[in-house]
N, C-alpha and C positions, 0 to 999 in steps of 0.2 A: 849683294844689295848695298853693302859700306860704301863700296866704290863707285855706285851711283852718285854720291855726296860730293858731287864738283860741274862745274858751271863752266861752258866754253865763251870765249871771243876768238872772233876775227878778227886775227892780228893780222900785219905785213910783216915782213922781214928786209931790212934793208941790206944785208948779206946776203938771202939766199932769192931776194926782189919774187917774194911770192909768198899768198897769204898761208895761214895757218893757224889753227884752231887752239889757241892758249887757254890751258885749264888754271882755273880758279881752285884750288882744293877743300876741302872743310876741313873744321879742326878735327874733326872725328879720322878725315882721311889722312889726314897731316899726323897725326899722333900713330901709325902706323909705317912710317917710315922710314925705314932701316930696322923693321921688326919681324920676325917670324911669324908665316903668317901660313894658311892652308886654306888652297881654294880648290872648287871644283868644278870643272867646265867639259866641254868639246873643244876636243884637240884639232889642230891647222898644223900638217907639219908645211912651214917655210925652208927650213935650210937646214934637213935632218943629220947631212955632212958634218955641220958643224954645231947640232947638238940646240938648236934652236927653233921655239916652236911658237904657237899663239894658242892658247887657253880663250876662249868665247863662252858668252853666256847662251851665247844660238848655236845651233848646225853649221855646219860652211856656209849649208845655200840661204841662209837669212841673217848670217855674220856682219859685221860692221866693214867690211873691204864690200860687201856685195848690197850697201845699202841698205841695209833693214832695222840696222842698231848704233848708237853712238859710240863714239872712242873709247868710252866710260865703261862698254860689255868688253872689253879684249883686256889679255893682259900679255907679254913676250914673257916667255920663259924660255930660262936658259939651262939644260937640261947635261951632265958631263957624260953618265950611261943612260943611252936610248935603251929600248928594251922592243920586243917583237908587239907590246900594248899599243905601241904608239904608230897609231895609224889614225887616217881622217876620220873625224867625229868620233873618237871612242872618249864616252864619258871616265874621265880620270880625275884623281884629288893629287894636287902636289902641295909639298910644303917647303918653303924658302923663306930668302929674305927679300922683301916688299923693297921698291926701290922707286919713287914718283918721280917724274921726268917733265919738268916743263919748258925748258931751252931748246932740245934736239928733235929737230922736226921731224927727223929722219927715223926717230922710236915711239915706241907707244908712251902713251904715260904712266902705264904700271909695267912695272917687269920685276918678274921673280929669278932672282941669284942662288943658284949653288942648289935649284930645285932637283928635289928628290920624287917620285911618286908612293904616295902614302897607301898601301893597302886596306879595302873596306871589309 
């Protein structure tokens, strides 16, 4: 729910000549930023290879890549041990360090660093 607390525009980018959705953040999100933080979502593995996943507030099938939710429900974590948990939609709580991204079009705008999975 914190990280509902930011606001997109439709930017251009004159390097990459194509638009993209620049976040506004609150202070509220902005005062979490390089801080430890513990969320819990449904799991997207992306690139389990290299230890790299998406945390959602939805399912896959009503995820923010398939339409259903804004930038604002995902967050990239970067995970160093996978474990046999991590498969699609299994609801999990990690804990890391929060990191907001508004420049790289090419990341989410939260991503969690050095995530761990927190046992409930």
């Amino acid at each position: 729910e914190h990280l509902a607390a930011v606001t997109f525009e439709d930017t251009y980018s004159e390097t990459e000549q194509a638009y993209y959705y620049y976040p506004t953040f609150s202070a509220e999100v902005l005062a979490l930023h390089k801080r430890k933080v513990m969320l819990k979502g449904y799991l997207i593995p992306i690139e389990p290879e290299t230890g790299y996943y998406v945390l959602s507030a939805n399912p896959n099938s009503s995820c923010f890549f398939c339409g259903e939710a804004g930038p604002e429900s995902v967050v990239g974590v970067m995970v160093e041990n996978a474990t046999d948990e991590m498969v699609m939609d299994a609801v999990l709580t990690f804990r890391g360090d929060l990191v907001l991204n508004r420049e790289d079009m090419y990341e989410l705008n939260y991503r969690i660093l050095n995530a761990e999975i927190v046992s409930e």
